[in-house]
C-alpha positions as CSV (number, residue, x, y, z in Angstrom):
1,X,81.0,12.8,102.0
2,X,79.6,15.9,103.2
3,X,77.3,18.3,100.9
4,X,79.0,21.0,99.9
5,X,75.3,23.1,100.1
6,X,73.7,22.3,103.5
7,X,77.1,20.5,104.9
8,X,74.8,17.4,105.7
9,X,76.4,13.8,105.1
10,X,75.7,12.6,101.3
11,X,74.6,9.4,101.0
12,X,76.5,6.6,99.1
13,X,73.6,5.5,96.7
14,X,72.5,4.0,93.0
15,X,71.9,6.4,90.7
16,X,68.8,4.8,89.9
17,X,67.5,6.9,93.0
18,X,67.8,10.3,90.6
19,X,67.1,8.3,87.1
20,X,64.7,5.6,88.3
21,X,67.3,3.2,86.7
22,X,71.0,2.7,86.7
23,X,72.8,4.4,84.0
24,X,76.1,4.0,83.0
25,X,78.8,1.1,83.8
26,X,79.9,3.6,86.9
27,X,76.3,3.7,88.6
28,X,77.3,4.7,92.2
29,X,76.4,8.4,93.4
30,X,76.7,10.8,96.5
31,X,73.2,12.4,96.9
32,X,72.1,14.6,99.5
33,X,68.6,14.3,99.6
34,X,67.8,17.3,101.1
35,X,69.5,19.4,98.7
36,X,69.2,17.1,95.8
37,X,72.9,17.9,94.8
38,X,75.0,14.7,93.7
39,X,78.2,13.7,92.6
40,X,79.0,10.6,89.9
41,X,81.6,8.3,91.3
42,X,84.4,6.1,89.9
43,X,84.1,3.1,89.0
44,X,81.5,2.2,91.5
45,X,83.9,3.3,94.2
46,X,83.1,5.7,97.0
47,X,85.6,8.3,95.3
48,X,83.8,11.5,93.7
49,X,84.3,12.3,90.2
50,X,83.9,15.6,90.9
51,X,81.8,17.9,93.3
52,X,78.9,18.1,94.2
53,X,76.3,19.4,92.2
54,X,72.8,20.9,92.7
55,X,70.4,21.6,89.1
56,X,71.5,25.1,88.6
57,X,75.5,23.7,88.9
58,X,74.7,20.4,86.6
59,X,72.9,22.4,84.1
60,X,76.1,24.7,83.3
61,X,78.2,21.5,83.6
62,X,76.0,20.5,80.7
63,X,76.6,23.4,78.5
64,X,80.0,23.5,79.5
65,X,80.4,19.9,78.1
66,X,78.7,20.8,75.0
67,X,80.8,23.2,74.6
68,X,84.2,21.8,75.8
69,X,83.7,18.6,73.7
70,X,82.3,20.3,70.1
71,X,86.1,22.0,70.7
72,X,88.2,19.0,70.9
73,X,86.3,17.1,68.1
74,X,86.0,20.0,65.8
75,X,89.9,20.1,66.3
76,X,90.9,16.5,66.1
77,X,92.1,17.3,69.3
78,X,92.6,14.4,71.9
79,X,90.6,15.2,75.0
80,X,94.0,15.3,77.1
81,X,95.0,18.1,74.3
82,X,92.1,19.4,75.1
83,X,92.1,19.7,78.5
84,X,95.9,21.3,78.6
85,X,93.9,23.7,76.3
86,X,91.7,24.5,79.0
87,X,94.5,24.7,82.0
88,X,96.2,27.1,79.8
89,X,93.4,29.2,79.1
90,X,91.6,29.7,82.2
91,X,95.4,29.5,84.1
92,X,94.8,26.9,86.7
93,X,96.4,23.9,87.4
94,X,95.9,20.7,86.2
95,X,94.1,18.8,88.8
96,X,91.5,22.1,88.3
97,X,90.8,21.7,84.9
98,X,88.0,19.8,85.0
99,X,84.6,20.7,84.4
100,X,83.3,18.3,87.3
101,X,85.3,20.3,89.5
102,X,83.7,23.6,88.0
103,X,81.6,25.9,90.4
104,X,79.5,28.0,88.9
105,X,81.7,30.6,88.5
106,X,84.1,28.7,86.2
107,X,81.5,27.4,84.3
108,X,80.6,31.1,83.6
109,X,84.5,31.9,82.8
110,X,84.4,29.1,80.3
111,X,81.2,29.4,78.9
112,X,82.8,33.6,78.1
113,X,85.8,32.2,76.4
């Protein structure tokens, strides 16, 4: 995978490189080093969750997430309700509506709504 900030090759690596331990049952990453942007992956396979993400990106991911899951819980709202929520709202399509796949600017739109 190439880094979608210095277009460098990522490297396939535990995420104990970034938390000094594995975390999570799904503990394979995409890091570029130089740019210290990653990407989760799933299932330990070489497939990105989403993009990749530098600290200013994963921080608004974060919010976003706070935000996105104190709406479906508050709702009793399944997360896939949830989610067809957010298509409908922000108008994109559904393999969009993902907050891992969120640049910055969408994590702004969302965090307006």
């Amino acid at each position: 995978m190439k880094c979608s900030y210095c277009g460098k090759n990522a490297d396939w690596v535990e995420n104990k490189t970034i938390y000094g331990r594995n975390y999570g049952r799904s503990y394979m990453v995409w890091l570029c080093g130089g740019c210290d942007a990653w990407v989760g992956c799933h299932r330990n396979t070489q497939r990105a969750l989403g993009t990749m993400a530098n600290k200013e990106l994963r921080e608004l991911r974060i919010k976003c997430h706070d935000k996105f899951d104190k709406l479906w819980k508050e709702t009793n709202w399944t997360r896939g309700q949830a989610y067809e929520w957010l298509q409908s709202k922000m108008k994109l399509h559904k393999t969009q509506a993902h907050i891992a796949k969120f640049d910055k600017e969408m994590c702004l739109r969302f965090l307006r709504l």
